[in-house]
N, CA, C and O atoms as CSV, one atom per row, in Angstrom:
chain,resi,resn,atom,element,x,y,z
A,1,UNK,N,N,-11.523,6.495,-12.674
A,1,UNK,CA,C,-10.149,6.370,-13.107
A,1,UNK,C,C,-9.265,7.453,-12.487
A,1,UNK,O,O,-8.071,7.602,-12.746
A,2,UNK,N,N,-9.765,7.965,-11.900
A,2,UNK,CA,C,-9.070,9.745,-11.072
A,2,UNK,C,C,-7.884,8.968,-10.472
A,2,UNK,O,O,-6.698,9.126,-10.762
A,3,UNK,N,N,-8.378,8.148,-9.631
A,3,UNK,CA,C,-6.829,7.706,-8.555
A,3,UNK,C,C,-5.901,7.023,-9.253
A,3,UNK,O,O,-4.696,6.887,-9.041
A,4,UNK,N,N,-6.628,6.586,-10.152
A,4,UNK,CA,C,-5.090,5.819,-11.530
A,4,UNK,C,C,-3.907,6.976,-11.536
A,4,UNK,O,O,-2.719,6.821,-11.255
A,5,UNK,N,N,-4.623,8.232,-11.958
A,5,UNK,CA,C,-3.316,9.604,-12.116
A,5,UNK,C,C,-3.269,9.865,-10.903
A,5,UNK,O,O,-2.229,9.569,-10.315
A,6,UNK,N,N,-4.266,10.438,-10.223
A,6,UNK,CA,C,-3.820,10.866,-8.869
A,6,UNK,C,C,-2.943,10.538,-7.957
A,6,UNK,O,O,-2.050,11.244,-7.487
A,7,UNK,N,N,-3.312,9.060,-7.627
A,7,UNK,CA,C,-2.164,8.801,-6.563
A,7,UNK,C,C,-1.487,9.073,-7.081
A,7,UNK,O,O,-1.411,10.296,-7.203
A,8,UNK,N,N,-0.498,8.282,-7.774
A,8,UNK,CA,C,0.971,8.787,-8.513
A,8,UNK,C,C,1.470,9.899,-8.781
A,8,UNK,O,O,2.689,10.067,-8.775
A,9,UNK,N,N,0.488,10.984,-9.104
A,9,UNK,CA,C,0.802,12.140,-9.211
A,9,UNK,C,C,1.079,13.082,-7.589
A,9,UNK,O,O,1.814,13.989,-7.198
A,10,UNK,N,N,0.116,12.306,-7.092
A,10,UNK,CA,C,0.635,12.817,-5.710
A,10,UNK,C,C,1.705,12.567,-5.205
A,10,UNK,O,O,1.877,13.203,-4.165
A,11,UNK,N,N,2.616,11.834,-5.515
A,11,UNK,CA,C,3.920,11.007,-4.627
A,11,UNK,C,C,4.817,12.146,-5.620
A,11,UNK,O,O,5.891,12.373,-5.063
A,12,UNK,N,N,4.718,12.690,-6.540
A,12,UNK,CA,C,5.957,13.172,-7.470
A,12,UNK,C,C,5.319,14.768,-7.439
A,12,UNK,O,O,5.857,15.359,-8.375
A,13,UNK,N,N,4.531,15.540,-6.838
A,13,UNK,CA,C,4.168,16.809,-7.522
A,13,UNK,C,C,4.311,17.335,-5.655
A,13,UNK,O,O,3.478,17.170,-4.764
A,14,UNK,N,N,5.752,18.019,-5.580
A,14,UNK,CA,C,5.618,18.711,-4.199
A,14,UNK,C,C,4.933,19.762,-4.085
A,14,UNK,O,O,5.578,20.427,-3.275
A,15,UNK,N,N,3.807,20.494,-4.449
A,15,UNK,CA,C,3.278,21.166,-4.677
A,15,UNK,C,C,1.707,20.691,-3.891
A,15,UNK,O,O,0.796,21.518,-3.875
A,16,UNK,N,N,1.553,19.579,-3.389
A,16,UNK,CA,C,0.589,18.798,-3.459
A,16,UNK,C,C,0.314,18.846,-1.781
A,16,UNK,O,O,1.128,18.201,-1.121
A,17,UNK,N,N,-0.723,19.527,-1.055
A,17,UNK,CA,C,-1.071,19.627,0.532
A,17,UNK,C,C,-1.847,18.792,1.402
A,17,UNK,O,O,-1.856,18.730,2.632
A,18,UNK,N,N,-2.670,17.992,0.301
A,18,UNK,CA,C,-4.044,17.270,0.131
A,18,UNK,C,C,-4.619,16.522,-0.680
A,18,UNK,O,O,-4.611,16.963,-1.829
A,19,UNK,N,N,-5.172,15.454,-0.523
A,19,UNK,CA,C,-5.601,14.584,-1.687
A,19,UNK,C,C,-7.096,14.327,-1.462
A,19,UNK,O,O,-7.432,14.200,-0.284
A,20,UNK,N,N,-7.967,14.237,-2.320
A,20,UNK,CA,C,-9.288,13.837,-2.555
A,20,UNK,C,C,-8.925,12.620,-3.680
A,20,UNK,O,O,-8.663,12.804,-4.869
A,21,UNK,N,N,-8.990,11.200,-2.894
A,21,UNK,CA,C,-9.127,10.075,-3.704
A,21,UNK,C,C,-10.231,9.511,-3.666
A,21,UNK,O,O,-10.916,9.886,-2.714
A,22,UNK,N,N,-10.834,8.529,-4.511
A,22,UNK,CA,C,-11.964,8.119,-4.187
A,22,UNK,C,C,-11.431,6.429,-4.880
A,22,UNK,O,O,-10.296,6.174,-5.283
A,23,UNK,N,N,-12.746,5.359,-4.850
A,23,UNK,CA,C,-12.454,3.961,-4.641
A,23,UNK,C,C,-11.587,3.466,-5.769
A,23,UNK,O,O,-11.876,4.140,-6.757
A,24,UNK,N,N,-10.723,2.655,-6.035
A,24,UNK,CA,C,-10.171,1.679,-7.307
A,24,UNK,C,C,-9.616,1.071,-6.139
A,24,UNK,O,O,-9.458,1.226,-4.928
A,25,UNK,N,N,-9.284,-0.110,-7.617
A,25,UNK,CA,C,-8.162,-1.655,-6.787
A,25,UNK,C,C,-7.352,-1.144,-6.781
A,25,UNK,O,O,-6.794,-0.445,-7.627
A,26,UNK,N,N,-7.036,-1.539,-5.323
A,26,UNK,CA,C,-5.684,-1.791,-4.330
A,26,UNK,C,C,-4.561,-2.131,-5.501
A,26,UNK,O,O,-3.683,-1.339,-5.845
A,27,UNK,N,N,-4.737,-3.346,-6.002
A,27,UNK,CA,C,-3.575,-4.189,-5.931
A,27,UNK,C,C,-2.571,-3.000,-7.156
A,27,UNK,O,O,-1.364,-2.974,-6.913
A,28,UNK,N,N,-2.980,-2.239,-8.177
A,28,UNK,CA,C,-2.222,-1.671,-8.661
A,28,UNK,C,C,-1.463,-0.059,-8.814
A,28,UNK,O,O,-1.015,0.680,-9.691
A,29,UNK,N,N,-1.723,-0.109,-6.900
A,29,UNK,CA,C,-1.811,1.332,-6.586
A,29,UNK,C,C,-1.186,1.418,-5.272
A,29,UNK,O,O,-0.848,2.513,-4.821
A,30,UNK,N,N,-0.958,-0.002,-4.433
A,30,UNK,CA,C,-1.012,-0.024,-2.875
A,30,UNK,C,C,0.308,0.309,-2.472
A,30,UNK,O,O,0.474,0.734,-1.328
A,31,UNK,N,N,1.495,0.146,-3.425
A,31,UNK,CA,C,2.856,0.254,-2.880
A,31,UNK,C,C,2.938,2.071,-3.651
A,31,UNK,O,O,3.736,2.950,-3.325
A,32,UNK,N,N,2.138,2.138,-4.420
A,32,UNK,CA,C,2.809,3.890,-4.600
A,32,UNK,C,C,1.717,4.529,-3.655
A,32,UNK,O,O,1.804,5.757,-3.634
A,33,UNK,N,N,0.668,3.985,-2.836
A,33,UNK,CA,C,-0.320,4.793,-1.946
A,33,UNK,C,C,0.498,4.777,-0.561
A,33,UNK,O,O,0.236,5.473,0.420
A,34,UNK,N,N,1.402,3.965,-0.663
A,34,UNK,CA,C,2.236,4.220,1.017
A,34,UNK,C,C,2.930,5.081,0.622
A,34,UNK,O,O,3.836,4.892,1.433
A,35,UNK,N,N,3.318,6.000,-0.039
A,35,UNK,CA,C,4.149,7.244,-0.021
A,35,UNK,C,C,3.747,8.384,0.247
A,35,UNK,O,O,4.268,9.491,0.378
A,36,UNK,N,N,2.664,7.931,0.317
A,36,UNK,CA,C,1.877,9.293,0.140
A,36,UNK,C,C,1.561,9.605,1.853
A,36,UNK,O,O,1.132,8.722,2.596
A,37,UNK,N,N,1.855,11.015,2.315
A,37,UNK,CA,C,1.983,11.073,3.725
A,37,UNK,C,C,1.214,12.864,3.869
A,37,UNK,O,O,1.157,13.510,4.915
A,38,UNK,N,N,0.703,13.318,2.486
A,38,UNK,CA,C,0.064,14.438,2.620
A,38,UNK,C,C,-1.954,13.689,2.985
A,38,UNK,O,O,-2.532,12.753,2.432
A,39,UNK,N,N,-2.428,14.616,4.079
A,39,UNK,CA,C,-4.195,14.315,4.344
A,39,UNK,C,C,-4.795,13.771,2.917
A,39,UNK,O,O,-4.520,14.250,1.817
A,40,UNK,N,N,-5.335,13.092,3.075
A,40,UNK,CA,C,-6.006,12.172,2.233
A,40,UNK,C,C,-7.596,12.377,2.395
A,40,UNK,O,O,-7.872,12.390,3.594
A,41,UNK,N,N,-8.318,12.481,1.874
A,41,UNK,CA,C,-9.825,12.372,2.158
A,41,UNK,C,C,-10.533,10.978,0.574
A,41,UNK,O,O,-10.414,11.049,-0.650
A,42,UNK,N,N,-11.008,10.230,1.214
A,42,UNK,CA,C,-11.029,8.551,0.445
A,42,UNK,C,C,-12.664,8.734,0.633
A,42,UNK,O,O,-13.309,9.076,1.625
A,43,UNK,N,N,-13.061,8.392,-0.633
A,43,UNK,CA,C,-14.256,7.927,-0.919
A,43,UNK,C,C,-14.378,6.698,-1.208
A,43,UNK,O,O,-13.544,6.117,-1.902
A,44,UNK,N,N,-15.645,6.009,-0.622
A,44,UNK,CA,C,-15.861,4.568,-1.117
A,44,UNK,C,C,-17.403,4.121,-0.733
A,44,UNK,O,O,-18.148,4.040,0.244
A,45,UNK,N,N,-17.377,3.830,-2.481
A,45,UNK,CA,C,-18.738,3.038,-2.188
A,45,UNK,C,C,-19.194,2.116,-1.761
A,45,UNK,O,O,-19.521,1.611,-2.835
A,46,UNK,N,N,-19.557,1.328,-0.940
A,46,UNK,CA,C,-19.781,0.001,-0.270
A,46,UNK,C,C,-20.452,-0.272,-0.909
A,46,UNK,O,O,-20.342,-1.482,-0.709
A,47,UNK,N,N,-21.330,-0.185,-1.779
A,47,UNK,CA,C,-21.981,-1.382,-2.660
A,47,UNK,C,C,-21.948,-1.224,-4.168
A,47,UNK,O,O,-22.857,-1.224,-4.997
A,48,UNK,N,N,-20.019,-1.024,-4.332
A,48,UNK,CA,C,-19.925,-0.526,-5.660
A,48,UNK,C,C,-19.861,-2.101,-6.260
A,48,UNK,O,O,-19.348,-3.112,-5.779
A,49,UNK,N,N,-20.825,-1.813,-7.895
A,49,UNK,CA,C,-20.329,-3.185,-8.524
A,49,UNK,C,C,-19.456,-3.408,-9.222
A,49,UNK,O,O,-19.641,-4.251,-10.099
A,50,UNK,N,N,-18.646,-2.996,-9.154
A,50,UNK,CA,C,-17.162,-3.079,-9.918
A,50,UNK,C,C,-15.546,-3.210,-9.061
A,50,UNK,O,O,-14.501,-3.801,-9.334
A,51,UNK,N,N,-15.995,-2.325,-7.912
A,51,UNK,CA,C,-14.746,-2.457,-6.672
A,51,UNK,C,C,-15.062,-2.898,-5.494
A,51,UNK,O,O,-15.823,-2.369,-4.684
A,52,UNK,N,N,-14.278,-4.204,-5.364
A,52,UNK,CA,C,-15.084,-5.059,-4.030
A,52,UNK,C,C,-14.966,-4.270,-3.033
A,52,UNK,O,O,-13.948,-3.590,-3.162
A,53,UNK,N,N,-15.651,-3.995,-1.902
A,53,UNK,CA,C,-15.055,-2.869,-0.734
A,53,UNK,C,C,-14.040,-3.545,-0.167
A,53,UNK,O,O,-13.756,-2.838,0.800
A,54,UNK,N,N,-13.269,-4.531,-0.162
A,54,UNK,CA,C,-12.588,-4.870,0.388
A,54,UNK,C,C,-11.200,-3.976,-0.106
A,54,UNK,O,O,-10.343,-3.314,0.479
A,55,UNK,N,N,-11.492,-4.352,-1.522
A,55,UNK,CA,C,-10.468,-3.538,-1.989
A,55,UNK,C,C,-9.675,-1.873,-1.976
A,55,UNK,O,O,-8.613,-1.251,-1.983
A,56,UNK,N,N,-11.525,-1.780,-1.947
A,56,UNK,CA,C,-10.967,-0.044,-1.548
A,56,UNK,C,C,-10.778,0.465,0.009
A,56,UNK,O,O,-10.415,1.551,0.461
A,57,UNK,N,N,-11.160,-0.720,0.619
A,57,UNK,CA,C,-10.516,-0.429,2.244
A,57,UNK,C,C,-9.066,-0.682,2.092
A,57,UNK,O,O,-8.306,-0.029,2.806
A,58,UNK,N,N,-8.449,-1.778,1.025
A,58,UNK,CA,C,-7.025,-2.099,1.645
A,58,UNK,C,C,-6.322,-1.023,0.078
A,58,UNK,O,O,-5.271,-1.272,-0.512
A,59,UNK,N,N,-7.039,-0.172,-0.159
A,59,UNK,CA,C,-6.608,0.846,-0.832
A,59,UNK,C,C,-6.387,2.032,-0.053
A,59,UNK,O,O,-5.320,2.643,-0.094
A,60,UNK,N,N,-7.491,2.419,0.748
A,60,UNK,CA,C,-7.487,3.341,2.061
A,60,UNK,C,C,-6.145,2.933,2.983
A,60,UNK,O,O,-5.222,3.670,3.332
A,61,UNK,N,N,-6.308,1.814,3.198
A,61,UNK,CA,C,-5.536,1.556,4.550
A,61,UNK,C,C,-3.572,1.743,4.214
A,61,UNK,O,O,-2.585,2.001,4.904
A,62,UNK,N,N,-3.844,1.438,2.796
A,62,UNK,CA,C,-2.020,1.514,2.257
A,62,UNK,C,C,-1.592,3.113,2.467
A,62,UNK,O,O,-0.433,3.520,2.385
A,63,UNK,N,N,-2.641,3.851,2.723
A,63,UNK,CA,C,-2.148,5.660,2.444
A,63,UNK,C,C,-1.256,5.376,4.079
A,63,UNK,O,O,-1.353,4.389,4.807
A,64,UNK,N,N,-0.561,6.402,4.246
A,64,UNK,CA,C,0.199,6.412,5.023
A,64,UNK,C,C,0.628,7.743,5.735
A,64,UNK,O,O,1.656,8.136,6.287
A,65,UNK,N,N,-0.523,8.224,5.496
A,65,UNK,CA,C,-0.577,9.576,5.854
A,65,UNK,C,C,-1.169,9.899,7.309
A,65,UNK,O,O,-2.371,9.711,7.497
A,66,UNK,N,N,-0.445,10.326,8.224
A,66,UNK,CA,C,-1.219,10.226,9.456
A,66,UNK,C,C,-2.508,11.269,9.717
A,66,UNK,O,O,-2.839,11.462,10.888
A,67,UNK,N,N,-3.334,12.031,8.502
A,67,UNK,CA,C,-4.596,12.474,8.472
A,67,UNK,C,C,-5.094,12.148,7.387
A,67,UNK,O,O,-5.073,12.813,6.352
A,68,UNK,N,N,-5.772,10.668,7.627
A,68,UNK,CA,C,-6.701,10.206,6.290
A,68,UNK,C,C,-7.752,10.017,7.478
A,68,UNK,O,O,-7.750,9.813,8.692
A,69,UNK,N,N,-9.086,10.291,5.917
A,69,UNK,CA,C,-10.252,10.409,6.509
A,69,UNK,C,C,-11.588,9.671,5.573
A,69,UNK,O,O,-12.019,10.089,4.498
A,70,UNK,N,N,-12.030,8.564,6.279
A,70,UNK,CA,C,-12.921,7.788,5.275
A,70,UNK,C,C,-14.466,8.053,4.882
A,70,UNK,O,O,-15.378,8.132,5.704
A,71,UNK,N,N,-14.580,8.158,3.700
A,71,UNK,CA,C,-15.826,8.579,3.352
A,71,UNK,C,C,-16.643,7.264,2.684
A,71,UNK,O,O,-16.575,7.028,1.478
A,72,UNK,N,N,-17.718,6.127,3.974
A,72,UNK,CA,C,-17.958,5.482,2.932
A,72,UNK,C,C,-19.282,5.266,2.800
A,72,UNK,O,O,-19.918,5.040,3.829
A,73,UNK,N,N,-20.018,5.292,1.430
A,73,UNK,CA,C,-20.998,5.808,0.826
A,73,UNK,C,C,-21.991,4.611,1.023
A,73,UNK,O,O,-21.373,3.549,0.940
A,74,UNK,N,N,-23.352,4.435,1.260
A,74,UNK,CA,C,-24.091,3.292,1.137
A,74,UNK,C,C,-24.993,2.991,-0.402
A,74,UNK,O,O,-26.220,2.943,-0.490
A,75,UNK,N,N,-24.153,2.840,-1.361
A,75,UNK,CA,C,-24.619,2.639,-2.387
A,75,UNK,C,C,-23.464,2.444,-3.727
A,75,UNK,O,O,-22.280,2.138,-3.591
A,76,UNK,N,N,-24.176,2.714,-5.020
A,76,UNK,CA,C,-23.125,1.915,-5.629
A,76,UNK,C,C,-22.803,3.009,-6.691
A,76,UNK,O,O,-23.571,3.966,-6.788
A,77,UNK,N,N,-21.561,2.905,-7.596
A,77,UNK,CA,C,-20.895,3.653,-8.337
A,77,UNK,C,C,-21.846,4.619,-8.727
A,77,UNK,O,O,-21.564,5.699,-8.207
A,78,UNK,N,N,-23.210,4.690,-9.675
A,78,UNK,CA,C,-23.598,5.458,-10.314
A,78,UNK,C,C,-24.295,6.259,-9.103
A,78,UNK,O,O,-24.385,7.335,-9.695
A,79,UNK,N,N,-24.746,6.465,-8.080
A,79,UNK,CA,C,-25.273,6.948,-7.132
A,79,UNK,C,C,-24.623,7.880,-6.202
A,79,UNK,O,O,-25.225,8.324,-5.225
A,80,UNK,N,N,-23.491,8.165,-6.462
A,80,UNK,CA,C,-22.373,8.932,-5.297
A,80,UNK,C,C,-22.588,9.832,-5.395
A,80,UNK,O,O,-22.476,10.543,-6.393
A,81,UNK,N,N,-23.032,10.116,-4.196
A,81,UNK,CA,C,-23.181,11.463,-3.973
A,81,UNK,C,C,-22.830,12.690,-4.105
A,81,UNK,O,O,-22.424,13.159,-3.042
A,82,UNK,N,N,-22.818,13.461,-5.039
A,82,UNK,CA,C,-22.295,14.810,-5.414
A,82,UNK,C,C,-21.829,15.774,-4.641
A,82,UNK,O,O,-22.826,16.319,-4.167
A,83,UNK,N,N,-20.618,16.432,-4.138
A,83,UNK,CA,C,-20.670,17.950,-3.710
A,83,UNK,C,C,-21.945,18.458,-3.519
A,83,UNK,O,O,-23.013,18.360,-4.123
A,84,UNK,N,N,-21.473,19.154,-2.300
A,84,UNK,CA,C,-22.761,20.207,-2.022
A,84,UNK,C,C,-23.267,21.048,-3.077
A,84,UNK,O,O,-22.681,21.160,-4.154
A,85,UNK,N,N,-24.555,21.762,-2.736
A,85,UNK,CA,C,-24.651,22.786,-3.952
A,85,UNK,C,C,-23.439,24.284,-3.599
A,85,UNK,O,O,-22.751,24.668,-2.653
A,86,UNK,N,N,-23.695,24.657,-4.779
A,86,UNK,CA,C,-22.724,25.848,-4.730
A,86,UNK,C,C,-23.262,26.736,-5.338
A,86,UNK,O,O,-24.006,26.455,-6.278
A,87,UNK,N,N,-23.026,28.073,-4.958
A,87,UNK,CA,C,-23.526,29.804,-4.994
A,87,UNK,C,C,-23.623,29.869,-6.628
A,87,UNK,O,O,-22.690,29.459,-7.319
A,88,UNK,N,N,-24.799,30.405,-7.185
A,88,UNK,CA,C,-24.927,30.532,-8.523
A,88,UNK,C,C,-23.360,31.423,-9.165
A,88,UNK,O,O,-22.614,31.951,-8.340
A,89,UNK,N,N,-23.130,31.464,-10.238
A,89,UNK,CA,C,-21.641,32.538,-10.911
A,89,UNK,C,C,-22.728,33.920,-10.636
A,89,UNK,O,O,-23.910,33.980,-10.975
A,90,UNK,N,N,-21.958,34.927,-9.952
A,90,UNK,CA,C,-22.086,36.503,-9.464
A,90,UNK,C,C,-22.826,36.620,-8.035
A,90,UNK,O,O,-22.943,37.642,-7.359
A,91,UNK,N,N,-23.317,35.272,-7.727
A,91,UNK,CA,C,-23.911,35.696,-6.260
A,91,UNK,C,C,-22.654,35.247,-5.808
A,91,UNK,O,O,-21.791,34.620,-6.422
A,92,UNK,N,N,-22.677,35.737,-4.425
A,92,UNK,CA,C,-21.928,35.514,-2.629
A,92,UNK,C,C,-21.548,34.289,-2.698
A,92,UNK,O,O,-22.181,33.714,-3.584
A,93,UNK,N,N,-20.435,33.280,-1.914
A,93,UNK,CA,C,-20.724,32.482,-1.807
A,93,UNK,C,C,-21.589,31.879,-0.527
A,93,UNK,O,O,-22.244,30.849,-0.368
A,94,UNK,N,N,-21.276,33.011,0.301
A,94,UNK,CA,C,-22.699,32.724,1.371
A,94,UNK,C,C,-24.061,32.458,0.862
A,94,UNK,O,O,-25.103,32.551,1.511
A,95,UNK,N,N,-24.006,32.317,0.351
A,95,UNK,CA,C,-25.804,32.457,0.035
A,95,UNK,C,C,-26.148,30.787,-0.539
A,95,UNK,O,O,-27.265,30.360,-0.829
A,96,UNK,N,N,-24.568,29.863,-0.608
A,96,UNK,CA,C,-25.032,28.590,-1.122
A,96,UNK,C,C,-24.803,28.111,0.175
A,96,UNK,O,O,-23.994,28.558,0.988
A,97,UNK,N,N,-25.986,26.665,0.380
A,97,UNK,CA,C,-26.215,25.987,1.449
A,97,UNK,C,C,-25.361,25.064,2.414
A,97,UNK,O,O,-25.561,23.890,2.104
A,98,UNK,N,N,-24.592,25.169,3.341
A,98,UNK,CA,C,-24.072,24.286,3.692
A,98,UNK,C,C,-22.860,24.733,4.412
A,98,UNK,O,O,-22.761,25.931,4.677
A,99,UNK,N,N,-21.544,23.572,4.900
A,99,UNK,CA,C,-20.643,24.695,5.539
A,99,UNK,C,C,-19.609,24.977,4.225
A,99,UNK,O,O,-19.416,24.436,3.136
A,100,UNK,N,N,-19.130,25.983,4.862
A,100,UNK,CA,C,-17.908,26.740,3.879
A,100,UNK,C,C,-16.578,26.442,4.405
A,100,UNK,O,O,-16.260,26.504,5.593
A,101,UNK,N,N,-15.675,26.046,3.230
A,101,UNK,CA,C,-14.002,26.485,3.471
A,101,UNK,C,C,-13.838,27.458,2.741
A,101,UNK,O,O,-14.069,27.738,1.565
A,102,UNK,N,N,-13.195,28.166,4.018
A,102,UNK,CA,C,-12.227,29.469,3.243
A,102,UNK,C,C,-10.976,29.126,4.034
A,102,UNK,O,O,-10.732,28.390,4.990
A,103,UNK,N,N,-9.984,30.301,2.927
A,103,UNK,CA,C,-8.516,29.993,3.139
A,103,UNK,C,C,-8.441,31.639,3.075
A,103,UNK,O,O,-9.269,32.512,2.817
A,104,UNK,N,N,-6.759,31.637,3.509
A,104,UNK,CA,C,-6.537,33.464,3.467
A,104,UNK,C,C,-6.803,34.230,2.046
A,104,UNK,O,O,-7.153,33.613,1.040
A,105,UNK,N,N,-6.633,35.388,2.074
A,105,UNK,CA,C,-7.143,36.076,1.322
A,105,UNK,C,C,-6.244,37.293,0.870
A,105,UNK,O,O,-6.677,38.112,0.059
């Protein structure tokens, strides 16, 4: 249900640099997902049983952002793949596996 608030919240919160959406129907989201012109990163499950992939491609495809980037998963809703692991609370975050974003400091 994330992209129910999300998108929308993205078109009205200028504060907003980036979006992490992941799959729902198109049809009640597709005209407020063309506003949206901040990077997008879209998850989708291809063998979700609840959202046809068709749908969440022509959910992807309405963003209108000229850096969207598709993430699509080979399996179905309950199976999606989690975030990487991350650095226990008081260790480094070097020390958890995988690549890192950092931002200034």
């Amino acid at each position: 249900m994330g992209p129910a608030i999300g998108v929308p919240l993205t078109t009205i919160e200028p504060r907003t640099s980036a979006v992490v959406i992941g799959i729902f129907w198109h049809e009640p989201l597709a005209e407020t997902a063309k506003r949206i012109t901040v990077p997008v990163e879209f998850a989708l499950q291809r063998d979700d049983e609840h959202i046809p992939r068709q749908s969440g491609l022509a959910l992807f495809n309405a963003f209108t952002s000229k850096e969207k980037t598709l993430h699509a998963n080979a399996a179905h809703t309950r199976s999606c793949p989690g975030s990487r692991p991350t650095a226990r609370p008081g260790s480094s975050p070097d020390s958890a596996p995988g690549p890192h974003i950092t931002g200034p400091t």
